[in-house]
C-alpha positions in Angstrom: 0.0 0.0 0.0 1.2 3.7 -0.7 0.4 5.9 2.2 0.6 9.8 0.3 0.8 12.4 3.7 0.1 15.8 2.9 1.7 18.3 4.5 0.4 20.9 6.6 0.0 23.5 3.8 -2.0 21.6 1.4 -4.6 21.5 3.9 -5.5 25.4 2.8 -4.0 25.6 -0.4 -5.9 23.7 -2.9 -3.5 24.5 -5.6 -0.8 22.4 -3.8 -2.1 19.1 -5.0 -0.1 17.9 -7.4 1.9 15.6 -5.2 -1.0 13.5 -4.5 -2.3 13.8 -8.2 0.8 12.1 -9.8 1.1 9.8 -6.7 -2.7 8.5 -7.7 -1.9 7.9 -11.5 0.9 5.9 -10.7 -0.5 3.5 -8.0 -3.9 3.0 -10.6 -1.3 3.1 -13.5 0.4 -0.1 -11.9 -2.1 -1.3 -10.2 -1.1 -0.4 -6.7 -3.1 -0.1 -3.2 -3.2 4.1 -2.5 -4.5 5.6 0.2 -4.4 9.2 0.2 -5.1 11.0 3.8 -5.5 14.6 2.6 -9.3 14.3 1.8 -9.6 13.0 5.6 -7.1 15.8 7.3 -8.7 18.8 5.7 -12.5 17.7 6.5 -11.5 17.9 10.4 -12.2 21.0 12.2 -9.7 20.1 15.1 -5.8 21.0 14.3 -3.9 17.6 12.9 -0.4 18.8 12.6 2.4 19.7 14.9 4.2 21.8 12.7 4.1 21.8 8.8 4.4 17.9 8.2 4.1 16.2 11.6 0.7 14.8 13.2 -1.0 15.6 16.0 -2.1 12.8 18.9 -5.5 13.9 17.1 -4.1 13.6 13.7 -2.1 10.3 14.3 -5.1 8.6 15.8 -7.8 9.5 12.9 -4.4 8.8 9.8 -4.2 4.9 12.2 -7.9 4.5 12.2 -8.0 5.2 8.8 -4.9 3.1 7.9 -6.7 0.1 9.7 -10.1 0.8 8.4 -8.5 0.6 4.8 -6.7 -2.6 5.4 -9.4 -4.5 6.8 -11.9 -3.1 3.8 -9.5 -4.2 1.4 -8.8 -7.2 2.7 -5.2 -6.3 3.2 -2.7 -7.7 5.8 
């Protein structure tokens, strides 16, 4: 599985996506598990970064939660 983080920034910036758009055409392009954890970072209202690409406690327990919840959806180890 490819894990893309965002960083801080791209959480207000929409123009800063690029990163996760090539990131996505190359996992579907080879037929590779993606998750990408902006689109769940920048719907919370609560801070999720430490500084501009460090989690949170808040932010490292919703990216784990989501990590497992992918796994277990995609019937991945």
């Amino acid at each position: 599985i490819v894990l893309i983080f965002p960083v801080e920034v791209q959480l207000q910036e929409k123009n800063l996506r690029k990163p996760q758009e090539i990131l996505s055409k190359f996992c579907q392009e080879n037929s590779l598990s993606c998750l990408d954890l902006l689109p769940l970072l920048e719907k919370q209202k609560e801070k999720v970064f430490l500084d501009l690409g460090h989690p949170n406690v808040f932010g490292s327990k919703i990216i784990a939660e989501e990590i497992a919840g992918y796994l277990l959806k995609n019937h991945l180890p």
